[in-house]
GUTORRO-104971 format. One record per residue (C-alpha): residue in one letter; x, y, z. Coordinates in steps of 0.2 Angstrom, whole numbers, padded with zeros to 4 digits, always signed. Each point is the difference from the previous one (the first is absolute). Layout:
N
aXYZ/...
//
This chain:
745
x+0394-0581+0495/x+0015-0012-0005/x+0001-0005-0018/x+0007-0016-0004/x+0010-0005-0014/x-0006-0008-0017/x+0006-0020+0001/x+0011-0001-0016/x+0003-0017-0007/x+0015-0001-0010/x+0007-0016-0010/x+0015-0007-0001/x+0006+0002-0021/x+0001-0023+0003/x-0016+0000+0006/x-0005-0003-0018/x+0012-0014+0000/x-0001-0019+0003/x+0005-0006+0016/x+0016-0010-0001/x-0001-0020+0005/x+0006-0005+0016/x+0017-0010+0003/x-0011-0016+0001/x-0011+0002-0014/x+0017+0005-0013/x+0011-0016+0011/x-0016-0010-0007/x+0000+0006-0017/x+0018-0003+0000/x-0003-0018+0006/x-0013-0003-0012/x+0011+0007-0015/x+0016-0010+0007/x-0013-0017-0002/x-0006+0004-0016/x+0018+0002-0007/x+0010-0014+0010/x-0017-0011-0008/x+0004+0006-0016/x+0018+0000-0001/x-0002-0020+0006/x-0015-0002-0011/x+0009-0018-0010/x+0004-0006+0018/x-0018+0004+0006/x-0006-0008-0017/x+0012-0015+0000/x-0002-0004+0018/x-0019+0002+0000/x-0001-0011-0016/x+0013-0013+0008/x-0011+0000+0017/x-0017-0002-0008/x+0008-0014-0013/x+0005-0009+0018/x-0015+0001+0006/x-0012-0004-0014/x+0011-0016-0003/x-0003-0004+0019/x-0019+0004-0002/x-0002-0014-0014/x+0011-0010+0010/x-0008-0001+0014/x-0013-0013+0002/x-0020+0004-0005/x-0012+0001+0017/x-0018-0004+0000/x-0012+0007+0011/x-0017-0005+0005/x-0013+0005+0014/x-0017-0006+0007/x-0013+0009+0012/x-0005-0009+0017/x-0015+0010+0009/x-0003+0000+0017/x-0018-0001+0004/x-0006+0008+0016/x+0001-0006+0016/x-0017-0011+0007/x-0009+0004+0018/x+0007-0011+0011/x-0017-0007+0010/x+0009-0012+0011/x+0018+0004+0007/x+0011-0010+0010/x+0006+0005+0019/x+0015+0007+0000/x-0001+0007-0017/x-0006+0018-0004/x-0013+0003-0010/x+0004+0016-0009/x+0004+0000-0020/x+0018+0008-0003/x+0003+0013-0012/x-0001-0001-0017/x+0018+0007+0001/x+0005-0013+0010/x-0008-0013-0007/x+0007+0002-0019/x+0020+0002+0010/x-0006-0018+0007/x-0004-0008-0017/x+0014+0006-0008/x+0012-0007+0013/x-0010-0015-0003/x+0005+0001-0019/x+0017+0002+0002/x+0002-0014+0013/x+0013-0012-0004/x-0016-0013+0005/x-0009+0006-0019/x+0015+0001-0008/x+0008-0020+0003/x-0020-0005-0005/x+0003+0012-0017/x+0018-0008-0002/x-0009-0020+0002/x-0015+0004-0010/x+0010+0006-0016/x+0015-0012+0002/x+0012+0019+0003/x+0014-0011+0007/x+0003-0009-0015/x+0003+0017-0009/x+0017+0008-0003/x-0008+0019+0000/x-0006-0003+0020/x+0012-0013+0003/x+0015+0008+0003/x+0008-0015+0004/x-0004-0008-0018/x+0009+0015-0007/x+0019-0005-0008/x+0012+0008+0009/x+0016+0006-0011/x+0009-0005+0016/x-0003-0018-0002/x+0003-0002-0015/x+0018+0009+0002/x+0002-0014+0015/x-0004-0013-0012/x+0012+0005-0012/x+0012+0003+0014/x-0003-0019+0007/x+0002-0007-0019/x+0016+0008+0000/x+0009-0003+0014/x-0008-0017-0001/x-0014-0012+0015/x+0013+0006+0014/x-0004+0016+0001/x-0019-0002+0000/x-0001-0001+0019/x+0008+0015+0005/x-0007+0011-0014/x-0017-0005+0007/x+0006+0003+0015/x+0004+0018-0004/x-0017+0003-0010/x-0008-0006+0017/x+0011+0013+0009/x-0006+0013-0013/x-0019-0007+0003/x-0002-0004-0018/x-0013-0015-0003/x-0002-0012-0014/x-0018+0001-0010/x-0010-0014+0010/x-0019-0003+0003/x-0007+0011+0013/x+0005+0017+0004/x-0018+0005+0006/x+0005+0015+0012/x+0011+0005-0013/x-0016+0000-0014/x-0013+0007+0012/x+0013+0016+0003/x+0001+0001-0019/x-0019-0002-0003/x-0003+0014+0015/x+0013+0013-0010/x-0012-0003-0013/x-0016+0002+0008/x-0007+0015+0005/x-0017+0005+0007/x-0008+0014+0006/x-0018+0010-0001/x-0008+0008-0012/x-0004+0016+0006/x-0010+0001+0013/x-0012-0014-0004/x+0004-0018+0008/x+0005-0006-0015/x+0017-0008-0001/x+0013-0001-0016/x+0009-0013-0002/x+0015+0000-0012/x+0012-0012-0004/x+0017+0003-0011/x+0006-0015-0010/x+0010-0002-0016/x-0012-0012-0007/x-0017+0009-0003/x-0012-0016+0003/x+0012-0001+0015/x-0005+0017+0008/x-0018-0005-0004/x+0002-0016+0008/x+0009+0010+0016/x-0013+0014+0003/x-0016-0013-0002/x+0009-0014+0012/x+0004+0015+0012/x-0022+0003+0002/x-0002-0016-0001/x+0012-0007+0015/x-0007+0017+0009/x-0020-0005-0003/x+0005-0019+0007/x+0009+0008+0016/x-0014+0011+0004/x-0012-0016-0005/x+0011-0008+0012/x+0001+0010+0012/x-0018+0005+0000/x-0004-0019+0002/x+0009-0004+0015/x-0006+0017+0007/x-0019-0007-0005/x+0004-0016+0008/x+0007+0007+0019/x-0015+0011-0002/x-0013-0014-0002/x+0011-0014+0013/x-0001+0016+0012/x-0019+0003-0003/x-0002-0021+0003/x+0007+0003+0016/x-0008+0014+0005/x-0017-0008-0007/x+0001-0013+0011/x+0004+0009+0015/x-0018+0008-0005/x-0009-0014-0001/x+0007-0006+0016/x-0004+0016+0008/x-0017+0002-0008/x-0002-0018+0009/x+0006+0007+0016/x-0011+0015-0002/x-0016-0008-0003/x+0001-0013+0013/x+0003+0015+0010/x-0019+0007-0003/x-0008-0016+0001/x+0008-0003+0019/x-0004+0020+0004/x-0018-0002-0007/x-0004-0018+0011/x+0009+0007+0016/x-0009+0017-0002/x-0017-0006-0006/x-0001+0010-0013/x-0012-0008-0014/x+0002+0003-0018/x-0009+0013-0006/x+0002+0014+0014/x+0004+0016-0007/x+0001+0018+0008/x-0006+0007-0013/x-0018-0009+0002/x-0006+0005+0018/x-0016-0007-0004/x+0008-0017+0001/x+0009+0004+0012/x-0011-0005+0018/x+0010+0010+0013/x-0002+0015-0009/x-0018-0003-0002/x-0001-0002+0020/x+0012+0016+0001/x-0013+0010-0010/x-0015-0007+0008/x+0008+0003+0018/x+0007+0018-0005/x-0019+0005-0006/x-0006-0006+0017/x+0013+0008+0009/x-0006+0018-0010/x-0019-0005+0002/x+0004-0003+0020/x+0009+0014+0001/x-0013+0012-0005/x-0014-0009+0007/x+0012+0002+0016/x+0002+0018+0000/x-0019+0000-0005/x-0004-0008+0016/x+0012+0011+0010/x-0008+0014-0005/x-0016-0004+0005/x+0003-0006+0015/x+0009+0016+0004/x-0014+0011-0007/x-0015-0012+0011/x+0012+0003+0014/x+0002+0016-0002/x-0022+0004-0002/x+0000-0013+0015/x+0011+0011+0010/x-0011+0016-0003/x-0017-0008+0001/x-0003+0003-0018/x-0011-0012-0006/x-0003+0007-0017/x+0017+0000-0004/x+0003-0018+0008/x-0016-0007-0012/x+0009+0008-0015/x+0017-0009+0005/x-0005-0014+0004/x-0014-0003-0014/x-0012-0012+0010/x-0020-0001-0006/x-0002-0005+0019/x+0007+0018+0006/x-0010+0008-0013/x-0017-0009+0004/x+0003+0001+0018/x+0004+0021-0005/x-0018+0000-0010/x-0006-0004+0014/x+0007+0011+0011/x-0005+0013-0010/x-0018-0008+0003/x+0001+0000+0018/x+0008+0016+0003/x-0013+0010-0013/x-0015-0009+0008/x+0008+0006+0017/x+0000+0018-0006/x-0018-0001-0003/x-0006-0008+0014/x+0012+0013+0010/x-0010+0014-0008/x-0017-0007+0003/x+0002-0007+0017/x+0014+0008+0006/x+0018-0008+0006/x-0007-0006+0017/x-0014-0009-0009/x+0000-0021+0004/x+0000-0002-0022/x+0016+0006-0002/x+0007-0012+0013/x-0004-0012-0010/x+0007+0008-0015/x+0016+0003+0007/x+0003-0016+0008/x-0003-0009-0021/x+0012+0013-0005/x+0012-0002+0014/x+0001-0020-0002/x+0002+0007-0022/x+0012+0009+0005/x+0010-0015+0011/x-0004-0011-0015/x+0010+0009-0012/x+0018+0001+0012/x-0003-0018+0002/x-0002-0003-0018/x+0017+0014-0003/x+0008-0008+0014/x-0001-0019-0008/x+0004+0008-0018/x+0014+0010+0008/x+0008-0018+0006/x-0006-0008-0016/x+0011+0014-0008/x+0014-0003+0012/x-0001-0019-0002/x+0001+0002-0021/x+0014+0013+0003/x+0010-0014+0010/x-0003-0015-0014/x+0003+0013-0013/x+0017+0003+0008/x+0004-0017+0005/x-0005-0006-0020/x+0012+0013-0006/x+0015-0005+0009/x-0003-0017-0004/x+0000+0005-0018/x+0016+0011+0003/x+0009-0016+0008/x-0009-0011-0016/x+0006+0014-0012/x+0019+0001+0005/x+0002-0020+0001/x-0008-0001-0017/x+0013+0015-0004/x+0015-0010+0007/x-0007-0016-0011/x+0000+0012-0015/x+0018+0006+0002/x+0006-0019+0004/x-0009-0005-0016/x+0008+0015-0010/x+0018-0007+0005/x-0004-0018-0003/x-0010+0009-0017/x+0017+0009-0004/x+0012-0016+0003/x-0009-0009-0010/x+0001+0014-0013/x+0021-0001+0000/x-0001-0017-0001/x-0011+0000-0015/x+0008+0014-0006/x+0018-0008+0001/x-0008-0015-0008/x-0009+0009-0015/x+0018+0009-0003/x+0009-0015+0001/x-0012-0008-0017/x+0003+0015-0006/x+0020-0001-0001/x-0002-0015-0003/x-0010+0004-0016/x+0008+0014-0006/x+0016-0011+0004/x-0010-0015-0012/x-0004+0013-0015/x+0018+0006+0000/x+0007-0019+0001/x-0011-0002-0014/x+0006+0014-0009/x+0020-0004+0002/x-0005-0016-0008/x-0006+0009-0014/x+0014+0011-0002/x+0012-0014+0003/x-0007-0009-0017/x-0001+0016-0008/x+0020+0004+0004/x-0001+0017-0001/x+0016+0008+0000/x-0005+0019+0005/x+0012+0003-0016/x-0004-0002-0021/x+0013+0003-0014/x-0011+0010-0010/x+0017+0003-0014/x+0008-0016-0007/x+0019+0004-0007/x+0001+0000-0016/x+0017-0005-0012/x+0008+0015-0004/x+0003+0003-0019/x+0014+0013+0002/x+0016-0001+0015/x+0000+0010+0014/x+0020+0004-0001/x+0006+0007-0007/x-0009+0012-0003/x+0007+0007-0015/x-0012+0013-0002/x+0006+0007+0017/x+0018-0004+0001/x+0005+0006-0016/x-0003+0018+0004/x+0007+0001+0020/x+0016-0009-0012/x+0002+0013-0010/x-0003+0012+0012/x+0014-0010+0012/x+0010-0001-0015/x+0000+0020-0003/x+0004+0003+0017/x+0017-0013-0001/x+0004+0009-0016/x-0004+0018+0011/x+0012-0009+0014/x+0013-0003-0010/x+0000+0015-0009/x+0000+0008+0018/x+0014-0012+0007/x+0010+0003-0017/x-0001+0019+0002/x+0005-0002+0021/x+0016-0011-0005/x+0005+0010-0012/x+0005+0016+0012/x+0015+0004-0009/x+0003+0016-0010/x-0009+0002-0016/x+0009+0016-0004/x+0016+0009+0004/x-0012+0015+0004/x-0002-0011+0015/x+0017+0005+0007/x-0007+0016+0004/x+0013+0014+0000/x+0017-0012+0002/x+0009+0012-0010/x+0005-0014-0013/x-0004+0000-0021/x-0014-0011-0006/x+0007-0008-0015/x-0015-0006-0009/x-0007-0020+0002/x+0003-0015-0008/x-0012-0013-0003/x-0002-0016+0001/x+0005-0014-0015/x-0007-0015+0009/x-0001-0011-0018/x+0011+0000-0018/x-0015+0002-0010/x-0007+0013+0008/x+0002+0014-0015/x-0006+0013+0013/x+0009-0001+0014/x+0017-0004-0009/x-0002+0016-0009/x-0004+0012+0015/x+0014-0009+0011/x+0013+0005-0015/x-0007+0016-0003/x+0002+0002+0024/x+0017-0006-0003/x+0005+0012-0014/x-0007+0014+0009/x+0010-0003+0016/x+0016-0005-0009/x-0003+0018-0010/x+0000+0009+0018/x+0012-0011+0008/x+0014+0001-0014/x-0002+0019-0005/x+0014+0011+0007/x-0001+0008+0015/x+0002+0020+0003/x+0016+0004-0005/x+0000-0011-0015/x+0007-0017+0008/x-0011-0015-0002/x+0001-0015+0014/x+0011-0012-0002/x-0008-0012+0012/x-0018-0005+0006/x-0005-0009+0015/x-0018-0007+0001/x-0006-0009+0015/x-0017-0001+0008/x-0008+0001+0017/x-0003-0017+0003/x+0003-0018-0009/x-0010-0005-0018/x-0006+0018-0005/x+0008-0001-0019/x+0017+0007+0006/x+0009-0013-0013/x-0012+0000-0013/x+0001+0019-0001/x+0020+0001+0001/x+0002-0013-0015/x-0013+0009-0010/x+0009+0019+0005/x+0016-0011-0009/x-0009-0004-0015/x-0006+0013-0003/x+0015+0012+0003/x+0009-0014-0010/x-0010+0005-0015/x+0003+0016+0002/x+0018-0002-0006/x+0007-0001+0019/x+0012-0013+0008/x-0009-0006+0013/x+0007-0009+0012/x-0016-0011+0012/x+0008-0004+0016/x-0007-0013+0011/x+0002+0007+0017/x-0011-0009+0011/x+0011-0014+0008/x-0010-0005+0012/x-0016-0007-0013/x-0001-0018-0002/x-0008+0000-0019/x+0013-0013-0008/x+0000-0019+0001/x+0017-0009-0002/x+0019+0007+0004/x+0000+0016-0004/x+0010+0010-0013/x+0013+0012+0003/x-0007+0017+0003/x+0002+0016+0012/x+0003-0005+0014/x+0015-0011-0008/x+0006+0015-0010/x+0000+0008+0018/x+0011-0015+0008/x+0010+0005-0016/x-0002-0020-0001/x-0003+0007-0018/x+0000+0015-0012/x-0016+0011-0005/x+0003-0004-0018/x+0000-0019+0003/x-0015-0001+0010/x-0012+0013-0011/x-0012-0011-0009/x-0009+0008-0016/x-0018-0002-0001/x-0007-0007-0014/x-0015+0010-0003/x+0008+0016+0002/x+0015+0009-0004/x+0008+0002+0017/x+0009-0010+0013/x-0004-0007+0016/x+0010-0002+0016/x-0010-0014+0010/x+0002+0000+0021/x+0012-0016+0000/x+0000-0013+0014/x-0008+0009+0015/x+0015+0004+0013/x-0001+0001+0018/x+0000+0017+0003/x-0009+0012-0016/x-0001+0015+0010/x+0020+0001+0002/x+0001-0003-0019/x-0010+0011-0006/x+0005+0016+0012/x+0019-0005-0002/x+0011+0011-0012/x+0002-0016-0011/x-0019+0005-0006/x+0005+0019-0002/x+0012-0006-0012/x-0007-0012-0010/x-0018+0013-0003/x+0014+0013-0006/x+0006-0013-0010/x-0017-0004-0010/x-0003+0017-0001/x+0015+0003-0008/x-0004-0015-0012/x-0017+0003-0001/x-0011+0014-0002/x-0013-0005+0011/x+0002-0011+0014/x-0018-0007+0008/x+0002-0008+0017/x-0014-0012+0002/x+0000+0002+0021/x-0008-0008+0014/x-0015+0006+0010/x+0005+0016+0010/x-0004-0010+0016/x+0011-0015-0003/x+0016+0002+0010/x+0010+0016-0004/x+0004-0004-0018/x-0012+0013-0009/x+0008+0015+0011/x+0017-0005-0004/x-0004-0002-0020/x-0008+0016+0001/x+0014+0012+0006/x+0009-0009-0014/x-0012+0003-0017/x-0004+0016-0007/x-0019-0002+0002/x-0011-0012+0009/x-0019-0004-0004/x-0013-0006+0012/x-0013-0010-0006/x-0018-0004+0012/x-0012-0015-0007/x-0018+0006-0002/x-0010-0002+0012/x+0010-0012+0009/x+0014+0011+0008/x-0005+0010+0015/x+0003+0021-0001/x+0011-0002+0017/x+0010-0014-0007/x+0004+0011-0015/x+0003+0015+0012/x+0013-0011+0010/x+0009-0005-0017/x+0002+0018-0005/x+0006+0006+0019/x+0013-0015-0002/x+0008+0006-0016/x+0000+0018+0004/x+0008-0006+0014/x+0012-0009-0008/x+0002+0017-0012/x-0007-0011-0016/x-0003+0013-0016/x-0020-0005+0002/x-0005+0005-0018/x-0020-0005+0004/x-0012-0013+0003/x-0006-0012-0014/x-0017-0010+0004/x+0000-0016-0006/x-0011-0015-0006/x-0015+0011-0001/x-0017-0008-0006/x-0003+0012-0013/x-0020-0006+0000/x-0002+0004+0020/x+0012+0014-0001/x-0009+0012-0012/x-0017-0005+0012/x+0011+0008+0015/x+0001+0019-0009/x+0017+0002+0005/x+0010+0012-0010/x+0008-0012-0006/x-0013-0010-0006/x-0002+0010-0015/x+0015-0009-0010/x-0010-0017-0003/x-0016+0008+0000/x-0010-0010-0013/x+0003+0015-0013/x+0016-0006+0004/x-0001-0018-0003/x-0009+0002-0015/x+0012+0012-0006/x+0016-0014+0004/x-0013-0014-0008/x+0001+0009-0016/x+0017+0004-0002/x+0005-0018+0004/
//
């Protein structure tokens, strides 16, 4: 015997734990959470843009012109029997499906609509009559032609014909019946055959007016209709009536000419044979045949049985066949005679002369009665023979009487078809009177087969718009524009939102600077000074090995990200730090000044002039300011020459700090060449508008170019969005923060 070891269910130490979500239920949540925060970071765009959508539109509601709608009921009533129909045409009632499609075709038809447009005077009315419409068109023609003065009236009409514009003339009625169709609809109510009929008019009376005229022109057409119908009907039935009577005519002429050549007298019927004379014969004949017949087989029988007693001399049975007193006497006295002939033979003897006598009397008996057979015998024979011939004749009498009874039964039926055909002809004829009389009572009546059984009413309130309804899909619509915009606001703005975004560059984050967009904004103003002075601090402080930079180069990755802005404020506020500062303009490519322009680098670099005649002070700071100069014909040459290396040792040797305000790092080869040259160079990226591989490919280029890269500002960053982000860097203009710079400005 095997044993079999124990199952043992062991669990896993997680088994406890909740199953982790799937890939695409954590790539939803994360969609989900990326919405909600993109909706609220853009939360015053959605608002503004919903408010500015919804303002649009609510000022187009009220401007848009009231509608008024009003509707009326036409009711089908069901279809009649037909007792009459025409050749040619069937007879079947179509569907009720059908029959509704027909009359609503019949509602729309153009027919109804031109009798609407007469009875209610709707070509004379600029709301159906397009052509009664001004047209801005015109009028600018007009003007035009009042201008230019009566030459140019031809061809300017000329050119509105080429265009296809009209002038507002009388008329227009194919042009009012399409408008008064577009605002016209019918259909049925359910599955009834009733029939809604709506009408859309600015005027409320109007659309009233429209919906009643619509059942009423549709009443007169079926009135119409129904009345020419009524009258083909009853010139048809005319027709065909006298075809009746002249046939009825025909017909009994007919039976009068059949009746006098057959002789058949009024009266006769085959139904009375008592009134009938050859059927009277044909009974009497038959029973005379049936009486012959048996007396015939009566006859034959006893002429065979009396011929038969004959034949074997039996005279008993022959008086019993044949029934004759005579016989029977003549056999009484036989019997006599032959008993008085015993008695005498047994007195006298058989040879006595008595008995001569006796037997002579009953021999001339005895020849009495085969005579007497014999003659009743051929009487027999002879009534057998006149039986016989009496029964043919009556056979022959019987079958020509037959032969005059089947002749009278042909002539009997002719005259029955011809009858007939006459009483169905009145009879036609009749029923083809009673209806003639009823389509002339129909005809008075006018019946229609249709009733408006629900006037239009004037409508109290307007149709559209419908406020009640359009306001909300507005707001809706106007929430989803805001949503749109907010979305398309968040797609455009693909560019970095923090330096983090770089990844692992290998460069220095040196902090963010916000953007001043306005003078009086307190706020701002004081967090861009406080960016400023914070980069200035790490810019200006000396490097390992106790030397502090002599020069700084800011540039950007691309064109409008702050770079100026920045490099004047980094002069302020090293300039109030105590330092010489020295600005120098060194973008000679930019087109920012109007009007010949002052003597400035590149001059100083043509030694066309001196650096201390071309630096300008600045009158809001306390440092100087090299501007670019005329733009020359080659900056790239200028500004990688040695000329340039000597005039930056120069300023540094005047000044403490020499800030070098380049161009993008993309533009030409200047910001390479300015690079090599100053002791650091700083790199600013616009939030959210420069790309991470554009600021990748300015940061390969100056360490190409061997640039002392000190780090990577961020610049013009919405503190508001910014801090929505959750960047790391977000944190210095939290709204702790803010309030914190509020308070001590």
């Amino acid at each position: 015997m095997s044993t079999k070891a124990p199952y043992t269910l062991r669990l896993s130490a997680d088994a406890a734990a909740p199953p982790e979500p799937s890939w695409a239920v954590e790539r939803e949540r994360n969609v989900a959470a990326s919405a909600w925060a993109a909706a609220r970071r853009r939360k015053w765009l959605i608002l503004s843009v919903t408010l500015l959508v919804f303002t649009g539109g609510f000022v187009g509601l009220l401007a848009l012109p009231p509608a008024y709608r009003a509707s009326g009921t036409v009711l089908l009533e069901a279809p009649k029997t037909v007792v009459f129909q025409r050749p040619g045409v069937t007879a079947s009632t179509p569907p009720a499906t059908e029959m509704l499609a027909d009359e609503l075709e019949v509602l729309r038809s153009r027919e109804l609509l031109r009798r609407v447009v007469a009875r209610l005077g709707l070509e004379a009315d600029p709301d159906f009559n397009p052509l009664l419409r001004p047209s801005r068109l015109l009028a600018a023609a007009d003007s035009l032609i009042g201008l230019l003065g009566r030459w140019s009236e031809e061809p300017v009409h000329r050119l509105l014909a080429l265009l296809g514009v009209q002038r507002a003339e009388a008329g227009g009625l194919d042009a009012t019946v399409q408008s008064l169709d577009r605002n016209v609809t019918v259909g049925p109510i359910g599955r009834s055959r009733a029939i809604e009929i709506t009408a859309t008019a600015r005027v409320p009376e109007r659309a009233a007016a429209i919906a009643n005229g619509v059942a009423e022109a549709y009443l007169e057409m079926r009135a119409e209709l129904r009345a020419a119908e009524l009258r083909s009907i009853s010139a048809w039935m005319n027709s065909e009536l006298a075809a009746l009577r002249a046939r009825i005519d025909t017909s009994a002429r007919a039976v009068v000419e059949f009746r006098a050549t057959n002789g058949v007298v009024n009266g006769l019927s085959r139904t009375d044979l008592s009134a009938n004379l050859v059927q009277q014969e044909i009974s009497e004949v038959a029973s005379q045949i049936t009486a012959l017949r048996l007396r015939r087989s009566e006859l034959a029988a006893r002429l065979r049985d009396a011929e038969a007693a004959m034949a074997a001399r039996n005279m008993d049975g022959l008086a019993s066949v044949l029934d004759s007193r005579t016989i029977q006497q003549f056999r009484v006295q036989e019997a006599q005679s032959a008993a008085r002939l015993a008695d005498l033979a047994s007195q006298y003897g058989r040879s006595h002369p008595a008995l001569q006598a006796v037997n002579a009397e009953l021999a001339d008996i005895r020849r009495n009665i085969a005579r007497e057979a014999d003659r009743i015998l051929q009487s027999t024979r002879n009534e057998a023979g006149v039986a016989e011939t009496h029964y043919r004749a009556l056979t022959e009498r019987l079958r020509a009487l037959r032969g005059e009874v089947a002749q009278a039964d042909g002539v009997e039926v002719r005259l029955q078809e011809l009858q007939r055909d006459v009483s169905a002809d009145r009879l036609v004829a009749e029923n083809f009177l009673v209806r003639a009389r009823e389509l002339g009572a129909e005809a008075r009546l006018r019946d229609t087969g249709a009733r408006v059984v629900s006037e239009a009413t004037v409508p109290r309130l307007p149709y559209a718009p419908n406020l009640r309804l359009l306001l909300p899909l507005l707001a809706f619509v106007s929430l989803g524009a805001g949503g749109v915009a907010a979305l398309a606001r968040e797609a455009m703005a693909r560019g970095m939102r923090s330096v983090e975004d770089l990844g692992d560059a290998g460069v220095v984050p040196l902090g963010v600077i916000p953007l001043w967009r306005r003078r009086w904004d307190r706020l701002g103003q004081a967090m861009f000074r406080e960016a400023i002075a914070g980069l200035c601090a790490h810019l200006v402080r000396p490097r390992p090995g106790g030397v502090a930079p002599r020069s700084l180069l800011v540039t950007s990755a691309n064109p409008g990200e702050g770079k100026s802005t920045v490099a004047r404020a980094l002069a302020a506020e090293a300039a109030g730090r105590g330092m010489r500062v020295i600005l120098v303009d060194a973008d000679l490519r930019g087109q920012r000044r109007r009007g010949p322009a002052e003597a400035g680098l590149s001059d100083v670099l043509r030694a066309d002039t001196t650096l201390h005649a071309a630096l300008r002070p600045v009158p809001d700071g306390d440092y100087r300011w090299l501007p670019p100069g005329p733009r020359p014909p080659n900056p790239t040459q200028l500004l990688a020459s040695g000329a340039m290396e000597r005039l930056l040792r120069q300023m540094e040797a005047e000044a403490e700090l020499v800030i070098i305000d380049a161009p993008p790092v993309p533009i030409g080869g200047d910001v390479p060449a300015l690079a090599r040259m100053a002791s650091q160079s700083v790199l600013l990226v616009r939030w959210e508008h420069t790309r991470a591989d554009e600021a990748a490919a300015a940061l390969r280029s100056l360490r190409i170019a061997g640039a002392a890269l000190a780090g990577v500002a961020m610049s013009m960053v919405d503190t508001r969005y910014n801090e929505q982000y959750r960047h790391g860097d977000a944190s210095f203009f939290s709204r702790r923060m803010r309030r914190y710079y509020l308070a001590r400005g």
